[in-house]
N, CA, C and O of each residue as an XYZ file, in Angstrom:
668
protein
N      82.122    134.845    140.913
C      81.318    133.774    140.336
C      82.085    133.078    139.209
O      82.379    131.884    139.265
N      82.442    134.000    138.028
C      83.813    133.114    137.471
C      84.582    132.508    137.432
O      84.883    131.758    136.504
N      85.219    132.690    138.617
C      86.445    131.816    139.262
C      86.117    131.046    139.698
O      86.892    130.093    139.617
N      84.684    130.756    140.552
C      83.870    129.808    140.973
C      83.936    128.355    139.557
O      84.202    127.153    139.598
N      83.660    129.016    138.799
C      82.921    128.239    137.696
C      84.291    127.634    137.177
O      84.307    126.412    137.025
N      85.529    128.400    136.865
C      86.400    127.874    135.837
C      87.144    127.238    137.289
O      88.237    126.813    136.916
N      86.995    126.998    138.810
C      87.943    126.109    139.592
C      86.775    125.243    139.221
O      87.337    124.459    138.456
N      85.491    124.860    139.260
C      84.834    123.739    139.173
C      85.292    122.695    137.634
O      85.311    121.482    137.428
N      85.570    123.751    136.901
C      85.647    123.020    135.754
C      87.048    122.519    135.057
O      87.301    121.892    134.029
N      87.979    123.197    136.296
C      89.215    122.467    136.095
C      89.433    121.429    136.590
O      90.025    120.499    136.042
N      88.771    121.444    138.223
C      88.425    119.927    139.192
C      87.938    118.921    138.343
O      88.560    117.859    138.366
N      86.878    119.022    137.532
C      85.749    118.555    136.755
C      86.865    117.624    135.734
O      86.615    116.425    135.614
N      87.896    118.111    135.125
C      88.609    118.027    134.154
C      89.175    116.919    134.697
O      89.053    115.742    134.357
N      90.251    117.757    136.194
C      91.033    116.674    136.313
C      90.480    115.418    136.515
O      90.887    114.457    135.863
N      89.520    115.304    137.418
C      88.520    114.262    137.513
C      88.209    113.361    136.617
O      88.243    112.149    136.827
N      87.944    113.803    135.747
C      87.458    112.939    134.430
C      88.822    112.231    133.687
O      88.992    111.083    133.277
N      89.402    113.004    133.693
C      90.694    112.827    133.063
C      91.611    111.898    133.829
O      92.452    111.324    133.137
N      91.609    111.697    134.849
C      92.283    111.052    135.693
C      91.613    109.527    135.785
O      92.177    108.541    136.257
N      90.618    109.564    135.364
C      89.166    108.523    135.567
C      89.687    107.830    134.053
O      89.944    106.629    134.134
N      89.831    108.339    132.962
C      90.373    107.629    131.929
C      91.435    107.229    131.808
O      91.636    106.172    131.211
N      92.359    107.910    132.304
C      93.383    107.083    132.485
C      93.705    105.531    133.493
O      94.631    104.736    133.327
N      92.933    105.491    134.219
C      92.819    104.646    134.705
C      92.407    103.139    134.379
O      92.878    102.007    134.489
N      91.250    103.781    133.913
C      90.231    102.655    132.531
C      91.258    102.232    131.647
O      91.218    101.007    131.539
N      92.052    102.684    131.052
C      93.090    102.783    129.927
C      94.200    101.956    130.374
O      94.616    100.972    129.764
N      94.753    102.502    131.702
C      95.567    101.367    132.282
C      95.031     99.865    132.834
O      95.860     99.015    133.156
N      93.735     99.630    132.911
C      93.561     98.529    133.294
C      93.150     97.913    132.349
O      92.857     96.735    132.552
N      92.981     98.469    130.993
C      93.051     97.906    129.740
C      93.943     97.500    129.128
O      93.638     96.534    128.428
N      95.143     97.872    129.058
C      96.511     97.597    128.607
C      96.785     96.326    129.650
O      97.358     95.424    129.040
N      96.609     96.088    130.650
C      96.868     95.355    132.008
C      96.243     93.677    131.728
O      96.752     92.660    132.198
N      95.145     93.734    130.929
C      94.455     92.324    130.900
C      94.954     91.725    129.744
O      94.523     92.122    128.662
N      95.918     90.701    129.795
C      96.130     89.888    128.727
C      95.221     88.981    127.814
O      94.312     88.237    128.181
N      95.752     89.254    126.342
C      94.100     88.337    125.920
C      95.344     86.775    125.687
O      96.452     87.081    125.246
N      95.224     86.045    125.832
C      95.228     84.480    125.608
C      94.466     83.992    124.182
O      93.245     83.927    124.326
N      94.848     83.711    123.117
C      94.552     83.020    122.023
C      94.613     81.985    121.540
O      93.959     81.654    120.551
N      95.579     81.124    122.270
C      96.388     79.717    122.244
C      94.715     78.942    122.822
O      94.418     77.989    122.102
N      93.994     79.137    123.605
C      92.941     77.982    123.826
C      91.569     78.343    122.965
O      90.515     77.724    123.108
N      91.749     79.380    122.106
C      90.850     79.502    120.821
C      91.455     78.715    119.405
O      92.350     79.305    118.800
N      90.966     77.369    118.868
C      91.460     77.192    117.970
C      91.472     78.258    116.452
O      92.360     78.575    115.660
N      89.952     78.587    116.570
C      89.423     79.557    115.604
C      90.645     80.526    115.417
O      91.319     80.673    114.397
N      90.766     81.094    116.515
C      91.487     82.120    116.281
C      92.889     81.791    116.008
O      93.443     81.866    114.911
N      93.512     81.344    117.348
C      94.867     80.869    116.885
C      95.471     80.239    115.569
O      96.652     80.371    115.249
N      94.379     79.429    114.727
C      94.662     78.615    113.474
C      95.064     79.408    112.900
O      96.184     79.176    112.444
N      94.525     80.601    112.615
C      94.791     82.432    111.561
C      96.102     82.080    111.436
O      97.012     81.698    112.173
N      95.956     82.282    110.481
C      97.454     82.867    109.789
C      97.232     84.680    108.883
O      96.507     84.957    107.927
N      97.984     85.402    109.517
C      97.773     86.718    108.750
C      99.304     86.829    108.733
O     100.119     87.046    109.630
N      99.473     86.518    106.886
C     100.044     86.455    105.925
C      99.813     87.759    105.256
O     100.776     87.893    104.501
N      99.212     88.552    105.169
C      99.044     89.880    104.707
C      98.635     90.794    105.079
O      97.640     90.751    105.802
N      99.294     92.125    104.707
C      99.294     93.352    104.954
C      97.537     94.032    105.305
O      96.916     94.333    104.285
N      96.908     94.220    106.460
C      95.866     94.544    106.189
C      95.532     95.879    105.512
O      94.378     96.130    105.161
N      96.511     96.702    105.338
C      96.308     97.966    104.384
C      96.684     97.662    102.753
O      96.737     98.690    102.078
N      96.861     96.829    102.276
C      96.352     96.077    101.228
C      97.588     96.119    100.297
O      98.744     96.065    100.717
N      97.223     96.224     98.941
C      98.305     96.506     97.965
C      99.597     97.547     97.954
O     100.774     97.428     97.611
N      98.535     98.979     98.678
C      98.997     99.935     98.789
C     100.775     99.997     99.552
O     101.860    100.508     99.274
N     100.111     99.027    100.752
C     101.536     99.187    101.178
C     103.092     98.117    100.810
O     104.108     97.650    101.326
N     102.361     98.202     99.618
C     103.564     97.149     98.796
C     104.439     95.725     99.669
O     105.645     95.502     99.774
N     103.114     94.877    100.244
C     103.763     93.726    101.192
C     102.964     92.695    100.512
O     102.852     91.592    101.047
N     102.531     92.886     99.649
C     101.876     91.822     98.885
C     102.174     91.548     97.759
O     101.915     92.258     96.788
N     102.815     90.385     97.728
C     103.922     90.052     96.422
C     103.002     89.463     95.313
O     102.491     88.345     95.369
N     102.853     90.377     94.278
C     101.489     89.817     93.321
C     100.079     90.383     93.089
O      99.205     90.192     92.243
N     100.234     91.303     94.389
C      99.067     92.497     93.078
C      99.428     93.562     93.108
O     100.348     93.621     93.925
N      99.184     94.747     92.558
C      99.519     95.634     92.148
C      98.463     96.810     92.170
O      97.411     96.718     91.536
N      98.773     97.869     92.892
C      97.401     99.136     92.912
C      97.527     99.511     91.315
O      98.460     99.486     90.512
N      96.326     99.824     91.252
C      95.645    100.485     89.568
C      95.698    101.599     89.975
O      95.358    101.906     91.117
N      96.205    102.532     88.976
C      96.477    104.136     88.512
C      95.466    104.199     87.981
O      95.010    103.168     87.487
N      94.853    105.241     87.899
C      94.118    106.084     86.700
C      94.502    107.488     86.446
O      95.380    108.046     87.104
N      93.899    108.012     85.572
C      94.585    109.503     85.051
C      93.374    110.243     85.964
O      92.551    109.763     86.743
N      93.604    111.471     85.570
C      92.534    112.381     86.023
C      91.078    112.119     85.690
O      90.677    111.746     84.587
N      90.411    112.329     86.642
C      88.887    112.398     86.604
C      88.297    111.442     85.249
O      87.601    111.768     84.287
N      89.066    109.796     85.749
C      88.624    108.783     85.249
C      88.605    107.732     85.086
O      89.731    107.236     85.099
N      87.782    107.032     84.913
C      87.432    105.597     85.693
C      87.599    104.548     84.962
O      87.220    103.494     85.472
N      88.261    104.479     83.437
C      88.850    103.935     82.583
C      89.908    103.165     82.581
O      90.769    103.792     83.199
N      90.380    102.037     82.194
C      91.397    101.387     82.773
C      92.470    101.671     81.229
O      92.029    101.483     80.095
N      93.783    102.106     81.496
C      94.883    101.949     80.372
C      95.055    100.645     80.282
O      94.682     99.567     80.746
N      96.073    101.361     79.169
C      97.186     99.409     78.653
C      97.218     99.113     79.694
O      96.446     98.273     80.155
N      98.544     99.992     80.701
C      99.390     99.075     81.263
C      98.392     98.842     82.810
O      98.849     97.946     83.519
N      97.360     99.413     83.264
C      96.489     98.900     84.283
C      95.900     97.739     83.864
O      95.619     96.908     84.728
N      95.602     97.463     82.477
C      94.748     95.897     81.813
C      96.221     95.064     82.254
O      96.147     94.531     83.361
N      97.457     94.900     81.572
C      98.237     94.151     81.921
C      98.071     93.787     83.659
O      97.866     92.656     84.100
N      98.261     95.416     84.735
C      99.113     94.922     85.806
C      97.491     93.813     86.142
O      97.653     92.650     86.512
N      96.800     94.091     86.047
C      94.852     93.444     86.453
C      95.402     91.687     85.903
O      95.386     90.650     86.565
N      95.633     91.805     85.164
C      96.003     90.272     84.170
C      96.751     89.464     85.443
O      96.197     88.583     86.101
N      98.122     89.947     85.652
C      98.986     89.438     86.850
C      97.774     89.731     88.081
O      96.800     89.066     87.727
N      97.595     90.128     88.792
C      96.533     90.011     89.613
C      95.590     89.259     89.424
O      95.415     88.668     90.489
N      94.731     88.862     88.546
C      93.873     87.563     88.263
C      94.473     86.184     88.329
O      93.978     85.094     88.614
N      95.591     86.525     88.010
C      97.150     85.086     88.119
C      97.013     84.834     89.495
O      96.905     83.737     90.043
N      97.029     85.995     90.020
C      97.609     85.927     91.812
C      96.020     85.232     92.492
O      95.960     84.317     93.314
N      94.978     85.879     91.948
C      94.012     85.477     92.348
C      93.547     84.173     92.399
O      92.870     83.702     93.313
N      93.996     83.489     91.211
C      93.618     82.630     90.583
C      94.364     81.252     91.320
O      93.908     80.126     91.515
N      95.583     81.788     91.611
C      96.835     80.981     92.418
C      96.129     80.642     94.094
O      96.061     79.624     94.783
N      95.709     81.990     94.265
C      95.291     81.953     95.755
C      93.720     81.984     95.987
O      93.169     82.904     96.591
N      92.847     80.563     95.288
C      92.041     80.804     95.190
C      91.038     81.116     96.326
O      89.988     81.750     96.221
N      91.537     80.578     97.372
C      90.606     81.052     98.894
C      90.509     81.906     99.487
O      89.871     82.038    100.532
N      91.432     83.013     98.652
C      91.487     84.478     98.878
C      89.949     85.196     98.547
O      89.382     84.794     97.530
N      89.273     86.233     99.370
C      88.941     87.037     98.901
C      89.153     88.728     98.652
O      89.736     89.143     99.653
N      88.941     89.664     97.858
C      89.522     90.862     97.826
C      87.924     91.849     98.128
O      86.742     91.573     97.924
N      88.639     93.096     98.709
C      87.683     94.367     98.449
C      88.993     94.999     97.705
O      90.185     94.732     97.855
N      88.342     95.928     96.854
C      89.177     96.977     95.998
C      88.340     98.187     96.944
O      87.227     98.221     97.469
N      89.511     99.154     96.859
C      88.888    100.145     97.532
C      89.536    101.263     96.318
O      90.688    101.333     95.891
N      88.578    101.910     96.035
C      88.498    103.331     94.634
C      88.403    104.437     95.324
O      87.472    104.868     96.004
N      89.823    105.023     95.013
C      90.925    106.284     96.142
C      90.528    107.270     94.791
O      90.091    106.928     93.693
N      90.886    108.750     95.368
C      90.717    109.554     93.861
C      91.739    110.412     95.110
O      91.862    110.197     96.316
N      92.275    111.291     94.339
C      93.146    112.420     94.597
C      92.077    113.659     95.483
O      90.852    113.661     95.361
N      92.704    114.460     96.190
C      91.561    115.361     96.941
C      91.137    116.513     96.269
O      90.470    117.210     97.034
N      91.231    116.918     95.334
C      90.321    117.687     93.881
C      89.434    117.337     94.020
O      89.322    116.130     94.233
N      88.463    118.039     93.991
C      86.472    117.893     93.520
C      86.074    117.678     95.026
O      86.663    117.560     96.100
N      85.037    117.684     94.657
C      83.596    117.682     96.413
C      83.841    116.384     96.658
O      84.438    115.578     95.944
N      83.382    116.243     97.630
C      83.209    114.751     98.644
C      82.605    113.602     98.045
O      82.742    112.378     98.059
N      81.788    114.587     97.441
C      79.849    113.548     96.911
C      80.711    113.105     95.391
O      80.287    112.197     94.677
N      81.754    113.769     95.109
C      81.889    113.568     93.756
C      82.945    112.238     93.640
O      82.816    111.203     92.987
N      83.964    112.654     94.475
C      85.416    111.765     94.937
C      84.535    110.157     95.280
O      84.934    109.038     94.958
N      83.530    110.432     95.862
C      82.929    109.130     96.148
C      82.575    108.316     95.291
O      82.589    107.085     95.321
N      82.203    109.123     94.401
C      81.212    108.166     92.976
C      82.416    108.359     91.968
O      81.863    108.355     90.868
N      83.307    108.468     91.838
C      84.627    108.426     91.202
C      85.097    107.019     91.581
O      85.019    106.044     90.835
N      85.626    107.022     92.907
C      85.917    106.120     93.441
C      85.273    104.803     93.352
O      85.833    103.764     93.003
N      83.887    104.959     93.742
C      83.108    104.013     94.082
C      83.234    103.054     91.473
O      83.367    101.934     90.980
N      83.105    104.187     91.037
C      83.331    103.748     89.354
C      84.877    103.239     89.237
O      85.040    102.516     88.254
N      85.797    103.410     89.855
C      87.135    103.384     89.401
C      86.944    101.426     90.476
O      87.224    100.502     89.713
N      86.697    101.126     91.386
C      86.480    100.151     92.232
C      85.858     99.323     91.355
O      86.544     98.352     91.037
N      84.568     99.405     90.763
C      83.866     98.482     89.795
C      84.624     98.189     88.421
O      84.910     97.073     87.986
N      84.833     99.157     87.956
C      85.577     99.053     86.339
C      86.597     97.944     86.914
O      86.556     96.825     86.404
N      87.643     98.246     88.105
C      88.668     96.973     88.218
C      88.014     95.912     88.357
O      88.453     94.910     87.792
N      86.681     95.810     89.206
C      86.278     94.550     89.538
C      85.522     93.932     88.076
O      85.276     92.727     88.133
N      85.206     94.505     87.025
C      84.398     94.020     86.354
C      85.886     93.566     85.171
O      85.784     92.765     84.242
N      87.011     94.233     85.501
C      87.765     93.313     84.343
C      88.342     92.354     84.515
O      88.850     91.744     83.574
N      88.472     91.738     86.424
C      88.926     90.870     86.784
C      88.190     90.102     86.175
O      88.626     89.457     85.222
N      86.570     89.975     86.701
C      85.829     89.270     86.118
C      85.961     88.693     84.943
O      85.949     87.473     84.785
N      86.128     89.724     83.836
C      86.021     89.108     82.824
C      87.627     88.115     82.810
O      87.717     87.137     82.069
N      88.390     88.395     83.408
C      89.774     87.472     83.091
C      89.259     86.098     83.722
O      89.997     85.131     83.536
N      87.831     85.849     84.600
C      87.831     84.572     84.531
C      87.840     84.725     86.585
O      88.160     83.786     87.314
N      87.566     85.610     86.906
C      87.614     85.381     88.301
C      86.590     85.453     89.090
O      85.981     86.439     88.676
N      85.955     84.976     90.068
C      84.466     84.634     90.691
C      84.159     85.758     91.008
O      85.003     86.289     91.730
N      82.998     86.571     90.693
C      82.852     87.970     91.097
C      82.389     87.849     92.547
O      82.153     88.957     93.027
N      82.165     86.704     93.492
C      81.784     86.515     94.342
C      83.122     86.453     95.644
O      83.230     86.261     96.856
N      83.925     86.738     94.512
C      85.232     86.804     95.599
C      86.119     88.304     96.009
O      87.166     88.516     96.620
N      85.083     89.196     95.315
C      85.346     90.524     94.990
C      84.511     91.214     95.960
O      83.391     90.765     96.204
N      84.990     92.376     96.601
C      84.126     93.265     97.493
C      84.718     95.231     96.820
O      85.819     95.777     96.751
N      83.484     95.623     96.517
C      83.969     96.690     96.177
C      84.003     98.064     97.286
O      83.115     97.656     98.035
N      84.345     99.159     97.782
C      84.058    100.366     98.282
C      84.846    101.640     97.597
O      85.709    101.514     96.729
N      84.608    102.294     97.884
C      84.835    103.685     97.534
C      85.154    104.268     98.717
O      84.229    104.182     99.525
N      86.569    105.091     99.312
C      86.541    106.250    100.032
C      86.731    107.558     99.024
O      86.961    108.626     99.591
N      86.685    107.558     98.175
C      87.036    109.067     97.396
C      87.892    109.837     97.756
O      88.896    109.516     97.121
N      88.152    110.788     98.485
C      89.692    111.383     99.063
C      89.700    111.158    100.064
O      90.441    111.869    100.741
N      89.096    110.319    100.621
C      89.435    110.273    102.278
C      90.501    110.066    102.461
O      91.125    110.771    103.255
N      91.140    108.952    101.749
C      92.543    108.047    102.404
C      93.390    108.399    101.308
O      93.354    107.568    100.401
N      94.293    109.576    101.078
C      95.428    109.671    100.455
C      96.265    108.995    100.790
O      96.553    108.790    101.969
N      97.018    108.347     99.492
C      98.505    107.368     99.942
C      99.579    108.901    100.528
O     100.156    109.175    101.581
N      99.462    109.394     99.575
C     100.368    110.516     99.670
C      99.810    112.220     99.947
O      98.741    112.685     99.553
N     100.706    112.823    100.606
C     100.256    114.588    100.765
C     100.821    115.389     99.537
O     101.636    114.705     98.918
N     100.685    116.267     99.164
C     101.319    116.934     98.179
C     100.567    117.747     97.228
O      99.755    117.072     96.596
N     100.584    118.865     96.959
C      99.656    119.239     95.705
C     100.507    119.368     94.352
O     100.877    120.489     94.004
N     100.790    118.362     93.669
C     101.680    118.581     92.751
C     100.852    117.233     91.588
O     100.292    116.215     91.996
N     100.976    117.551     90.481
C     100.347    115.930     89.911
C     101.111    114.779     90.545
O     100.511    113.763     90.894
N     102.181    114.892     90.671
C     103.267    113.657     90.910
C     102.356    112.852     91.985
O     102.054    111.666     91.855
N     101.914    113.789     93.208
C     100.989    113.375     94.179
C      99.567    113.062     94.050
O      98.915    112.178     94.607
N      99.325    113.671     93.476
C      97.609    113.657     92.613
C      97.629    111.793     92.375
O      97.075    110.889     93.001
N      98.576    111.798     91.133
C      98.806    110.657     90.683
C      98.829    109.371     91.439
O      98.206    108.353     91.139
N      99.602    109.539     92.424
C      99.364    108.202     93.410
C      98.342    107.968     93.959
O      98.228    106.817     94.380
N      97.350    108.790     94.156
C      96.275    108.759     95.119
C      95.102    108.282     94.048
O      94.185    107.654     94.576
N      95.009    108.482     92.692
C      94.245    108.017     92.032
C      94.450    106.961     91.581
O      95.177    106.853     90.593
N      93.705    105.567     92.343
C      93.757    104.400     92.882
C      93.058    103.479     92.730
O      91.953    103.841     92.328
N      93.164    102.243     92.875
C      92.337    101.152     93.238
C      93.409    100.239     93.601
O      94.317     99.857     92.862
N      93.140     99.826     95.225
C      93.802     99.140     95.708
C      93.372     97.586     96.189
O      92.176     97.352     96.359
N      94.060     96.860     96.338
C      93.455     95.080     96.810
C      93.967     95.052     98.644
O      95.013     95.334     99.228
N      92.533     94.530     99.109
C      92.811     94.200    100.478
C      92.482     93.007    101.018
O      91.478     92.924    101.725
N      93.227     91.987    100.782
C      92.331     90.420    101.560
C      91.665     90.380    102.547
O      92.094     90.634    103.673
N      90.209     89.967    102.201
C      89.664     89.822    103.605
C      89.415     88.732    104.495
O      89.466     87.733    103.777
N      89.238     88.476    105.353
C      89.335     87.302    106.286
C      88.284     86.310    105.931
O      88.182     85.264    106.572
């Protein structure tokens, strides 16, 4: 009866498995055409959709914070200053900041870290004079480390606030 069961469920496997691949290849197979969408084709993507982080965006700069805090230093008020420049330059831009924390502390906690470290940047842009209506805030808390490592050196990068233009 066993053997019964585990040949059905290897058939079963290949079956299925063979069935997605298929789907998969005739997905790769259909060309999409964009040239007779003006909407679309007009796009220009000029920037990095993983945002500041991946250093392709000439003119803003990810915000550091220290440990377990949502406070902005000197030199994060300065790099925010040049970023309101950039903003200010590119005014049809809009941003989400997304508030990263290092993977220390609970989930529930990294979130509301994050989600405070995201606002504090957005509220000093503001005050430099920038439309808060052009600002989108989120929080992943440790979800999205820039970096692996348990060392501060690594800690450090991951405690974040990064700029992502959105469409």
């Amino acid at each position: 009866m066993f053997q019964v069961i585990a040949l059905f469920s290897v058939s079963l496997m290949l079956v299925l498995g063979s069935g997605c691949q298929t789907s998969k290849k005739k997905a790769e197979e259909v060309p999409i055409d964009v040239s007779a969408d003006p909407e679309v084709s007009s796009k220009t993507m000029s920037f990095d959709p993983m945002g500041s982080d991946s250093g392709k965006i000439d003119g803003l700069k990810t915000i550091n914070f220290e440990y377990d805090k949502a406070s902005l230093t000197g030199e994060a008020q300065e790099e925010l200053a040049e970023n309101a420049n950039w903003m200010k330059v590119n005014s049809n831009i809009t941003l989400q900041i997304e508030g990263h924390c290092d993977e220390r502390g609970s989930v529930e906690y990294n979130l509301s870290l994050g989600e405070r470290r995201a606002k504090t940047v957005k509220n000093h842009l503001v005050s430099l004079g920038i439309d808060s209506g052009r600002i989108n805030t989120i929080s992943y808390g440790k979800e999205k480390l820039l970096v692996q490592g348990d060392s501060e050196y690594y800690h450090a990068q991951n405690r974040r606030a990064n700029f992502v233009p959105l469409p």
